[in-house]
Phi, psi and omega in degrees: 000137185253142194300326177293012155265346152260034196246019176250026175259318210275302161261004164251004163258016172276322190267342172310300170301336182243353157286314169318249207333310171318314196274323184300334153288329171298318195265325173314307187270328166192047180248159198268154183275023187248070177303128182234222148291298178287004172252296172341310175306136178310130178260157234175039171087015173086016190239184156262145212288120185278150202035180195296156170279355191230080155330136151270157146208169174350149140290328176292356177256330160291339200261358204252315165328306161269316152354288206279304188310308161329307212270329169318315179264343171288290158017276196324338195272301187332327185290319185295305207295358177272325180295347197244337217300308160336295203259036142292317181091199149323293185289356135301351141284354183272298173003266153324334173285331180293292188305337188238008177261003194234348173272320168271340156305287201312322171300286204293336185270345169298316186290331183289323178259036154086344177281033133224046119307125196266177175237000000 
């Protein structure tokens, strides 16, 4: 691989990085500035923050969480495989029949142990 092949990549994430930093000294230098207790301040729904900001919460809620990201990016895997879906054949439906019998396995044992259940 020869480098002219990454170099208009190169540069437009070079010019991208010096256009950020430009408009960010620009709105800096002269758009206003004027900071107070209250624009400081943690915002919360327009109200005052009520208790500490770094809260525990649940497990279940990180676990409902990853949950949701896990079956979200396998999803994701559906679009390449539609797009192809002809010239895949028999095996890309079996295929795909595996990935979503192995997907759905994983749905009936979540369900099974309670985790998306709320409390």
């Amino acid at each position: 691989m020869a480098v002219d092949q990454f170099s208009p990549i190169a540069t437009l994430l070079t010019l991208a990085t010096v256009v950020a930093i430009i408009v960010l000294i620009i709105s800096r230098l002269f758009g206003p500035y004027r900071p107070t207790e209250r624009k400081n301040a943690p915002y919360e729904s327009g109200m005052k923050p009520i208790g500490p900001a770094n809260r525990r919460y649940s497990v279940r809620f990180y676990l409902v969480a990853v949950l949701f990201i896990l079956f979200d990016i396998e999803v994701v895997f559906f679009l390449p495989w539609a797009v192809v879906f002809r010239d895949l054949g028999i095996y890309g439906l079996i295929t795909m029949g595996v990935f979503v019998v192995i997907l759905t396995i994983g749905l009936i044992y979540e369900l099974k142990v309670g985790a998306l259940e709320w409390e």
